[in-house]
C-alpha positions in Angstrom: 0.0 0.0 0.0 1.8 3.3 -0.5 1.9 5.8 1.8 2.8 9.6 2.0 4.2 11.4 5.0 1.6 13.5 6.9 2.5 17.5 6.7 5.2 18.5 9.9 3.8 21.2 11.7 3.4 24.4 9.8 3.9 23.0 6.7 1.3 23.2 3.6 1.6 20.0 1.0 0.0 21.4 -2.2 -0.3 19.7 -5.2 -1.0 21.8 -8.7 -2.0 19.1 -11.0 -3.4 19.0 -14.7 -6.0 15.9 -14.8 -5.8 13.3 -17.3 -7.8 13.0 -19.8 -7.2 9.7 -22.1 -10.1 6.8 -21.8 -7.4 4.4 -19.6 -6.9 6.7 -16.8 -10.4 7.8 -16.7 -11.9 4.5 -16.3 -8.9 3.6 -13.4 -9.6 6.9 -11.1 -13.5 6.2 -11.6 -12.8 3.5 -10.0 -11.5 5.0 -6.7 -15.5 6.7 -6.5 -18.0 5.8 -4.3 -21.6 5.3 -5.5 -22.7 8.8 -5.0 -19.6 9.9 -6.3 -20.6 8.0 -9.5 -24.1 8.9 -9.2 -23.2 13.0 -9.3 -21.4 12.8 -12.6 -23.9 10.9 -14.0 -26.0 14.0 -13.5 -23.5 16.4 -15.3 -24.8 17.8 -18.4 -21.4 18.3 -20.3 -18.6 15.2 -20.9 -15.9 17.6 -20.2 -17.4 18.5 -16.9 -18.2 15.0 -16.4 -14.3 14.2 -17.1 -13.1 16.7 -15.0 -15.2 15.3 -11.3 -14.4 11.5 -12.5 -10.4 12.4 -12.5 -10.7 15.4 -10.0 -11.9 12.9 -7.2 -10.0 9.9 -8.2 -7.0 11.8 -7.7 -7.9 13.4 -4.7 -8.9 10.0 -3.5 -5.5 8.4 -4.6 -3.7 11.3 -2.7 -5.8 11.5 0.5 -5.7 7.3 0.7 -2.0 8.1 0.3 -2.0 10.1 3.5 -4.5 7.6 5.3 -2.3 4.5 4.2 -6.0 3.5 2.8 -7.2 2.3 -0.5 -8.4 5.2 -2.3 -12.4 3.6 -2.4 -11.8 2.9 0.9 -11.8 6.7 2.1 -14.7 8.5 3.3 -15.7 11.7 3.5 -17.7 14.4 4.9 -19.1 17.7 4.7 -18.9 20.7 7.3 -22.2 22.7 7.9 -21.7 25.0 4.5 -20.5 22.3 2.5 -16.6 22.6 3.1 -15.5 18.8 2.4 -13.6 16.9 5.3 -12.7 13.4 6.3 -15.5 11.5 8.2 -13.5 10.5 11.6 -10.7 11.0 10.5 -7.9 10.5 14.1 -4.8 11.9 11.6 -6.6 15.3 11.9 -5.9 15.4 8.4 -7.4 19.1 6.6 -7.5 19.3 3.1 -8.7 21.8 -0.2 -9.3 21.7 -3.3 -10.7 23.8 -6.4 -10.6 23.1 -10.1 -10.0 26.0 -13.1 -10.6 23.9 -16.6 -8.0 20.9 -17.0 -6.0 22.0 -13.4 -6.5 21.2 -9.6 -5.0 22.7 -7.0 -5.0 20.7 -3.6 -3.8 21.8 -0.1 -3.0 19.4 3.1 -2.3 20.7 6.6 -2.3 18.5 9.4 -4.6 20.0 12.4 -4.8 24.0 10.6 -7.9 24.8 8.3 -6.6 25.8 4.9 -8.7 26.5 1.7 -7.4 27.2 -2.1 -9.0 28.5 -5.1 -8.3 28.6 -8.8 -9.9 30.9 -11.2 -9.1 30.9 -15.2 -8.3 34.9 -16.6 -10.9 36.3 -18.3 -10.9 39.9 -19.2 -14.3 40.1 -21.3 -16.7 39.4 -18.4 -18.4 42.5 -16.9 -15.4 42.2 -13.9 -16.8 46.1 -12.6 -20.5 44.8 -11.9 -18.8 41.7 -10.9 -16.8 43.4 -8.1 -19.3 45.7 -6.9 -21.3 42.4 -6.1 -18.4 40.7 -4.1 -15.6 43.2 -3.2 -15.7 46.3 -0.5 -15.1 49.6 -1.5 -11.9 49.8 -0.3 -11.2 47.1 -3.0 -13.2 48.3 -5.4 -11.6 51.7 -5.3 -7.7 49.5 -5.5 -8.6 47.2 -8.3 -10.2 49.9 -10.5 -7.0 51.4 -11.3 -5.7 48.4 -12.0 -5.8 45.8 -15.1 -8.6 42.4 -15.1 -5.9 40.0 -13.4 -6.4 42.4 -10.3 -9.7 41.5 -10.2 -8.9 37.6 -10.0 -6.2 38.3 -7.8 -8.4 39.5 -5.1 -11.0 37.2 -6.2 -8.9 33.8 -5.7 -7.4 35.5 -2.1 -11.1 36.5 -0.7 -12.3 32.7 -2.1 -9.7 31.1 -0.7 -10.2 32.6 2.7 -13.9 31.6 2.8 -13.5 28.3 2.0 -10.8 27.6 4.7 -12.8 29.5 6.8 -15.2 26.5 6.3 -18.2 29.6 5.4 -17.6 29.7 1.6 -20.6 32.1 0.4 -22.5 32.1 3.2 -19.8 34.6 4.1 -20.8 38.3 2.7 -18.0 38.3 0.4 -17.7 42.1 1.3 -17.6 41.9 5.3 -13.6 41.5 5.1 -10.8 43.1 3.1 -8.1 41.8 0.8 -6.1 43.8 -1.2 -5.3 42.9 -5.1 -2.2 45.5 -4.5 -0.1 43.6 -2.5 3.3 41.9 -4.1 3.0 38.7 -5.0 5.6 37.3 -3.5 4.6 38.4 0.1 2.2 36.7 2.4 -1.6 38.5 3.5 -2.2 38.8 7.1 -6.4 38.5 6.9 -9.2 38.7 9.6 -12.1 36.6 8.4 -15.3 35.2 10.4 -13.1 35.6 14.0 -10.0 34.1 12.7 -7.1 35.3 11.5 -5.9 33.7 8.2 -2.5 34.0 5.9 -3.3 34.3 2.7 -0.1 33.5 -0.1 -0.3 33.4 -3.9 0.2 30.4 -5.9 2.6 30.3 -8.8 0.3 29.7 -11.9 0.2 29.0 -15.6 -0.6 32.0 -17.5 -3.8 33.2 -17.7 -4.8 31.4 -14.2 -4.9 33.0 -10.8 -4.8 30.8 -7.4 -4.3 31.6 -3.7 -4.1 29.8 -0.5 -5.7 30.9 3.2 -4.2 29.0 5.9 -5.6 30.0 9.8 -2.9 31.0 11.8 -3.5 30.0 15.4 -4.2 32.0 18.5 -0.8 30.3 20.2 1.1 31.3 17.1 3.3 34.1 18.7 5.3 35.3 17.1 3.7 34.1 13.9 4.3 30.9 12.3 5.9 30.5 9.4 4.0 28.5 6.7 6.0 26.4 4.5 4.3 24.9 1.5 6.0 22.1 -0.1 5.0 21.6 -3.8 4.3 18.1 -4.3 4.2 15.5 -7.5 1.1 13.1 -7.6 2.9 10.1 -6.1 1.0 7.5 -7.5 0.9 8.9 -11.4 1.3 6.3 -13.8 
């Protein structure tokens, strides 16, 4: 049975992945599903998006089995009260992410720290001003106005990301906490979200994508943690 190492304290595994796509692999992650696993693809409308859940699961399966030195049918999992997904008594404390953009996945997993992760595909000809007035606060409506569309996803992937490790998603007003699309890169976003403080980092991605991760820094964190995220290969990819 193969096994990965659990996450050391503080440290982030996260897995940027493009899913497969031929016939073979397909059929060997749909495998890994459980019935209503199977059952909610069936319902998908499109082949592609059909595709995309089949391998998106399997391999998070394969991956979290990894962890769990289960099979990957043999996991189970849950869901919090707003639909963040978890492990169903799981004693590892094992937290997990994930979010899809076309083709890519982008998976986070902490041991014992809530993390979330989002992905969102560049797309300068949607209405991105009605858009942000929606979802964004003024203060970041006034910052990302100056600035061109991948601002917009920037602050977009950073304020999704925090929800969704906040375990919330968009039961959260979107607009009851700040994040700035002006901030480097490079550096790390100290953010107050739904009574918890959460650091928020950028994820290297192909052109024309935008991703961020939230992870919760603890109250006993003093002086502050630091996060280190440790880019990992799909360990089981054939």
């Amino acid at each position: 049975m193969n096994v990965i190492p659990r996450p050391l304290d503080g440290e982030i595994h996260l897995y940027c992945l493009t899913l497969p796509q031929d016939s073979a692999e397909q059929s060997r992650l749909g495998r890994h599903l459980s019935t209503s696993e199977t059952d909610r693809a069936g319902l998908l409308k499109s082949d592609r998006a059909k595709m995309r859940y089949i391998a998106g699961r399997g391999v998070l399966r394969e991956i979290i089995g990894g962890y769990l030195g289960s099979e990957p049918a043999d996991v189970r999992f849950a869901s919090g009260e707003h639909g963040k997904p978890l492990l169903e008594n799981c004693e590892e404390n094992l937290r997990f992410n994930l979010s899809h953009a076309d083709e890519l996945l982008i998976l986070a997993v902490a041991a014992g720290i809530e993390v979330g992760v989002d992905i969102e595909r560049v797309d300068a000809d949607k209405p991105l001003h009605d858009m942000a007035r929606l979802a964004f606060s003024r203060t970041e409506q006034e910052e990302m106005f100056s600035l061109p569309p991948p601002a917009f996803y920037r602050c977009w992937v950073r304020k999704e990301a925090c929800m969704k490790a906040c375990g919330r998603g968009f039961s959260l007003r979107s607009d009851s906490f700040h994040v700035s699309p002006l901030l480097d890169e490079t550096a790390a976003l100290n953010v107050s979200c739904n009574h918890t403080f959460w650091q928020i980092l950028d994820i290297d991605m192909p052109h024309h994508y935008c991703a961020a991760l939230a992870v919760e820094a603890r109250p006993s964190d003093s002086p502050p943690r630091t996060t280190h995220i440790t880019v990992m290969q799909h360990p089981f990819r054939r």
